[in-house]
C-alpha positions, 0 to 999 in steps of 0.5 A: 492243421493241413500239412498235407495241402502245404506239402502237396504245394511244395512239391508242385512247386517244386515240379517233384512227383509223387514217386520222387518224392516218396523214393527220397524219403523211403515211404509209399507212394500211396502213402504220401498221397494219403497225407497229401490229402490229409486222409493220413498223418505222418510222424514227425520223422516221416514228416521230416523226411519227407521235407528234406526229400522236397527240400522243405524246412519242416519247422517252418511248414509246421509253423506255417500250418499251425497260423492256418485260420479255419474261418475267413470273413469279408465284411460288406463294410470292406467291399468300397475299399477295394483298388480295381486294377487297370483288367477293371475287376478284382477277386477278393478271396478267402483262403490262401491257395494252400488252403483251397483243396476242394473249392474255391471262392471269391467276392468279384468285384466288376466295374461297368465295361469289364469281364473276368474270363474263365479260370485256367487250368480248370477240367469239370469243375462247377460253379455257383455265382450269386449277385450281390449287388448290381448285374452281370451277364454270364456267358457259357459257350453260345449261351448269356444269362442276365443275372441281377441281384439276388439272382443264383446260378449254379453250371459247369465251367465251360473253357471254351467260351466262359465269362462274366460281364458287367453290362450296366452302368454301376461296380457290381459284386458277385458271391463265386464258389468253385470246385477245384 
C-alpha cells in the first residue's frame, strides 16, 4: 500500500500545508512528511487524524490504497485501439497520478503533423524517450534530434523550447520515462 502518495494528493488537492495539516491532527511536520513519502507509517489513529485534519474519509483512503496494482502492462496488441484526440496525440500512462511519486511514463502515440510539447510544472527533471515504431524529431531549445525506431535518448527537460514532433508520414509510438 502507498497511503503516503494518497495523503500527500489529498492534501495538495485540497491546497492544505504540510504545517496545517499536522497542527490539525497534533503530529510533526517532519513527521507527516515521513509518511508522506512513505518512509514512516502512521497508526491508524494518527492515520485517522491526520484524514479528519484533510477532511479525508480514512476508510476509503484505505480502501482506495489497498486496490493500488504493483504492476501495469500495455500489450502491443492495445496499441491500434487507441482514439487520437483532435491535439493528434495521446499518452497512454501506467500509473494513476497517485502512484507517479518518482517517475513518469508513458506510451506517446503521434500522428503524422502533431507535437506533444513539454510537460508542465516540471524544474530539473530528465527524461528518456525510446521509439517504438516510426520517427519523431525532438526539439531541446536550438537543438532537433531525428529519432527513428530503436532509437534512445536520455536529456534534461528543457522548459523553454521542448517537444516531440512526428515528421513522417505514419502514427509513431514512443516509450517516455520521466522523473517528477
Amino acid at each position: 500500500m502507498n497511503i503516503g502518495t494518497l495523503l500527500r494528493s489529498r492534501r495538495k488537492e485540497r491546497k492544505l500545508t504540510l504545517k496545517t495539516v499536522a497542527e490539525k491532527a497534533s503530529i510533526s511536520e517532519g513527521f507527516l512528511s515521513q509518511v508522506e513519502n512513505d518512509v514512516n507509517s502512521p497508526s491508524v489513529e494518527t492515520l485517522i487524524r491526520i484524514c479528519n485534519a484533510m477532511e479525508v474519509d480514512a476508510g476509503d483512503l484505505i480502501s482506495r490504497a489497498s486496490r493500488q496494482t504493483n504492476v501495469e502492462v500495455i500489450r502491443r496488441s492495445e496499441w491500434d485501439d487507441i482514439d487520437l484526440s483532435h491535439t493528434g496525440f495521446v499518452t497512454r500512462r501506467f500509473f494513476p497520478p497517485d502512484f507517479r511519486t518518482v517517475i513518469d511514463s508513458a506510451i506517446l502515440v503521434i500522428e503524422p503533423g502533431k507535437s506533444i510539447p513539454v510537460r508542465k510544472n516540471i524544474k530539473n527533471t530528465q527524461e528518456v524517450l525510446t521509439i517504438l515504431k516510426g520517427m519523431v524529431e525532438l526539439t531541446l531549445g536550438p537543438e532537433s534530434l531525428t529519432l527513428t525506431e530503436g532509437d534512445s535518448v536520455h536529456f534534461w527537460s528543457n522548459l523553454d523550447n521542448q517537444k516531440i514532433t512526428n515528421n513522417g508520414t505514419a502514427t509513431s509510438f514512443a516509450l517516455w520515462v520521466g522523473t517528477i
